[in-house]
C-alpha positions as CSV (number, residue, x, y, z in Angstrom):
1,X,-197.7,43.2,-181.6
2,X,-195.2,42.2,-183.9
3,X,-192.5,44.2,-182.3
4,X,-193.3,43.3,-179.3
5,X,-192.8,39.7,-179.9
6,X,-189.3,40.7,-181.8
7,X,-188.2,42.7,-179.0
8,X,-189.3,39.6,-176.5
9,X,-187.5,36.8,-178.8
10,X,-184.2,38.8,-179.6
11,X,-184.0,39.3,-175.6
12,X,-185.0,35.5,-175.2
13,X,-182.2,34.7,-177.7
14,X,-179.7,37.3,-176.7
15,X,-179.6,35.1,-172.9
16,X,-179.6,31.7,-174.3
17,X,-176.6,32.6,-176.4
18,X,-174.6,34.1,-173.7
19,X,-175.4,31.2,-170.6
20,X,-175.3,28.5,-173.2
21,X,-171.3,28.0,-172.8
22,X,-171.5,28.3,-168.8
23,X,-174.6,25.6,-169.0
24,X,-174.2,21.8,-168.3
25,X,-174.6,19.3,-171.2
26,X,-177.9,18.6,-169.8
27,X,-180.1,21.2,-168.2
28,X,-183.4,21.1,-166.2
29,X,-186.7,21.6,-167.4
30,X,-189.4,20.0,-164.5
31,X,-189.7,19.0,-161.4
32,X,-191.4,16.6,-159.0
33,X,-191.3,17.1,-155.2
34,X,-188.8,19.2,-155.2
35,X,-186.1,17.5,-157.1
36,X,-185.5,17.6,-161.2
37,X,-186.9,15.0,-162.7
38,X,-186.8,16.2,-166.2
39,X,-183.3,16.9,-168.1
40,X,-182.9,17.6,-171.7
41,X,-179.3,18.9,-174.2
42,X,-178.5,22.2,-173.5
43,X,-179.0,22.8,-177.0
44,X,-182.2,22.1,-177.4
45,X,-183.5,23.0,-173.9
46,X,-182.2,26.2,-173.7
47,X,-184.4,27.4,-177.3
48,X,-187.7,25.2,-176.0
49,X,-188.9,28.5,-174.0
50,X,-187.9,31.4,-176.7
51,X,-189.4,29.3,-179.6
52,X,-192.7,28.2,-177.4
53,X,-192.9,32.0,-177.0
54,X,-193.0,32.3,-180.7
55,X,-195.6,29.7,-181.6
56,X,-198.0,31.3,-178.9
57,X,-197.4,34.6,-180.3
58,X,-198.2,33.8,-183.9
59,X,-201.1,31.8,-182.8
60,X,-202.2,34.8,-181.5
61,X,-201.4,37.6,-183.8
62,X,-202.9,35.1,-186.4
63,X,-206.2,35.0,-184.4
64,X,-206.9,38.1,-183.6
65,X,-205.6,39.5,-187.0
66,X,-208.5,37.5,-188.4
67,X,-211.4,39.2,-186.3
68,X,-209.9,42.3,-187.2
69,X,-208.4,43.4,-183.8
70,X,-204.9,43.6,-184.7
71,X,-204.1,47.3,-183.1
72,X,-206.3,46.5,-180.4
73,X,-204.4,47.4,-176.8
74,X,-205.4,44.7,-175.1
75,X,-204.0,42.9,-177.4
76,X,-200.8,44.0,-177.5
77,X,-200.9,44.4,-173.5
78,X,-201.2,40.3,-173.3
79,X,-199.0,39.3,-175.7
80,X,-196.5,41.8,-173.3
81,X,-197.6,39.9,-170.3
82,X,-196.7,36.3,-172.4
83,X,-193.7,37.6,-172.7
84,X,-192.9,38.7,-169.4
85,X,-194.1,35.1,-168.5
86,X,-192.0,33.0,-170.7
87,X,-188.8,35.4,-170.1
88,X,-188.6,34.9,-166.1
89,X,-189.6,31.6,-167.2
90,X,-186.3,31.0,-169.2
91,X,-184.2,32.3,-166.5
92,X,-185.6,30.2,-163.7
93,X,-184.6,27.6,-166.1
94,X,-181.3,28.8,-166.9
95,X,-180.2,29.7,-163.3
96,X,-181.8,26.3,-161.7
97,X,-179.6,24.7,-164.4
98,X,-176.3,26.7,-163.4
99,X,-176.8,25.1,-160.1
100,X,-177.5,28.2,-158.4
101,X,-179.5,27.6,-155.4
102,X,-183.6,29.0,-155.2
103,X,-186.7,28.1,-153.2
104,X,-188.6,25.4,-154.4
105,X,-191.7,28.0,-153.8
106,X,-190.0,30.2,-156.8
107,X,-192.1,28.8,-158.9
108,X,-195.8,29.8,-157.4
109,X,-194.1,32.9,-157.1
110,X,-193.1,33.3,-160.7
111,X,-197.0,32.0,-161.3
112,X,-198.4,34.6,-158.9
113,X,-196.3,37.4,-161.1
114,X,-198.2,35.9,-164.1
115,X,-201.5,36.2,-162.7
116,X,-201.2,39.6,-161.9
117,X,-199.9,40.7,-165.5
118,X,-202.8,38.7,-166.8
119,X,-205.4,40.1,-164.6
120,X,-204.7,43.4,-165.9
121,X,-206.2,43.1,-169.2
122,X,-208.9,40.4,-168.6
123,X,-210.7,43.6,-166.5
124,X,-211.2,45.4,-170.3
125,X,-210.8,43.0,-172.7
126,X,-212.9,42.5,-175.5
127,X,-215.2,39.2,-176.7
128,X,-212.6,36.6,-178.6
129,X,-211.5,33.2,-179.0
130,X,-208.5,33.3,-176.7
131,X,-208.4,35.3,-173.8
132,X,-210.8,36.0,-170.7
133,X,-213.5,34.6,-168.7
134,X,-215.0,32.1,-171.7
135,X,-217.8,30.1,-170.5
136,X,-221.1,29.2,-172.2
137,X,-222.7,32.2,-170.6
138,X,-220.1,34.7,-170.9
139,X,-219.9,34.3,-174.8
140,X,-223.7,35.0,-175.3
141,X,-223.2,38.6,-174.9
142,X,-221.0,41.7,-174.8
143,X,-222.5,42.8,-171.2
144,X,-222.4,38.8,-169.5
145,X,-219.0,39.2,-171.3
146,X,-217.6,42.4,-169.8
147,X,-219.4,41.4,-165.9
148,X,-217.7,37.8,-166.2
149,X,-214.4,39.2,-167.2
150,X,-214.4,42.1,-164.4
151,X,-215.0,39.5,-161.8
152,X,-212.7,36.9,-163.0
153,X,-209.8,39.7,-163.6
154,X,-210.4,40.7,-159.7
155,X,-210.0,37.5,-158.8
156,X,-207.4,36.5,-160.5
157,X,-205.2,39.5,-159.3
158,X,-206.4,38.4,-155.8
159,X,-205.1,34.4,-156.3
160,X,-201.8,36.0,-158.1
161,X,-200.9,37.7,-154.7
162,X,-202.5,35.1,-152.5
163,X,-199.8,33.1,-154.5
164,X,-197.0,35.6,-154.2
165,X,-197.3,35.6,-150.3
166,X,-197.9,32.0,-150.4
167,X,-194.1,31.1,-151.8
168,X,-192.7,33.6,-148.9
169,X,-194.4,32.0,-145.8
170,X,-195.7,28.6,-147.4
171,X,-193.5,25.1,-146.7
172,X,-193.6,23.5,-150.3
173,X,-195.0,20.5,-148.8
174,X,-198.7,22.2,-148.7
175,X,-198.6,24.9,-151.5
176,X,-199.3,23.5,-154.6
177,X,-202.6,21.8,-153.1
178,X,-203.3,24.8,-152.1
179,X,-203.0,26.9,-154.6
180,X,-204.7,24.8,-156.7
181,X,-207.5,24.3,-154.6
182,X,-208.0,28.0,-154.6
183,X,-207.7,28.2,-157.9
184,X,-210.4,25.6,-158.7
185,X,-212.7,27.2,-155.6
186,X,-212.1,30.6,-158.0
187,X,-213.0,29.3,-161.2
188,X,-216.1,27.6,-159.9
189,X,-216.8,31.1,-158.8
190,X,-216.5,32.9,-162.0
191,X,-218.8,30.4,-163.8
192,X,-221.4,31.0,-161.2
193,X,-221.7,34.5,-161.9
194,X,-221.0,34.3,-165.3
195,X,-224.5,32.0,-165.2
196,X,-226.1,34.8,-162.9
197,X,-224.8,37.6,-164.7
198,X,-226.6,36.0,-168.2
199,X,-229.4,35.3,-166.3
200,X,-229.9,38.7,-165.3
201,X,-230.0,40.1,-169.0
């Protein structure tokens, strides 16, 4: 895991340092309907991402090094997908700071990509404190566990596309509500089951 963050970060810092001359003095980091609301110095807004990256990761290889998961694949598999996040995350950045024009859908898009990774593991992962389907129920067992987390990685593959068509066909006017709406419908879902699956036991 801790190449794969090192490979991640020297990527991460390998872009900043070659768009940080062609940047503006003050780059984008938010917006709000459509229009930046949000600027910051290029020189401390174009490391925010790469060195967010890094405090997740830590946080991370620190946790699950102390339940004594540290090879575990699945672990190593989100930590990839983190950093596949935060990486398209910097270049939306980068690019929307450049002036280069993109939808306003890009990013659902970029969250639908996200999803997907992310739903990839959640279908095998094992109990701990910081990924997967955690409710009440789910954490009382390793089967209520493993049923919860097959469900909600299903679904959350399903809202990732949903999401990727979405910022294709969607005007931006209606697709975060709806989005978000899904995804709240979804989550009320898996903590349904996740009741009924511990119920079952």
């Amino acid at each position: 895991m801790l190449k794969i963050t090192s490979v991640v970060l020297v990527v991460m810092m390998v872009i900043s340092f070659i768009s940080l001359p062609s940047l503006p003095n003050q780059i984008i980091l938010n917006w709000g309907k459509a229009i930046p609301n949000v600027f910051t110095n290029k020189y401390i807004g174009i490391f925010i991402i790469p060195l967010l990256f890094l405090l997740i990761s830590l946080i991370h290889i620190i946790i699950v090094k102390s339940t004594k998961r540290f090879n575990n694949f699945n672990n190593r598999l989100i930590l990839f997908g983190l950093g596949i996040f935060f990486l398209v995350l910097q270049l939306f950045i980068i690019l929307a700071s450049l002036g280069i024009e993109m939808s306003f859908e890009f990013p659902v898009f970029i969250l639908g990509i996200a999803a997907v990774i992310m739903s990839i593991p959640m279908r095998k992962v094992k109990m701990n404190a910081l990924f997967g389907v955690r409710t009440i129920w789910s954490m009382k067992n390793e089967d209520t566990w493993r049923k919860s987390n097959k469900l909600g990685s299903i679904l959350l593959f399903i809202w990732g596309i949903m999401c990727v068509l979405f910022s294709f066909v969607m005007d931006s006017q209606y697709i975060y509500n709806l989005v978000i709406v899904l995804l709240l419908l979804l989550l009320l879902i898996v903590v349904y089951f996740s009741y009924r699956f511990y119920k079952s036991n």
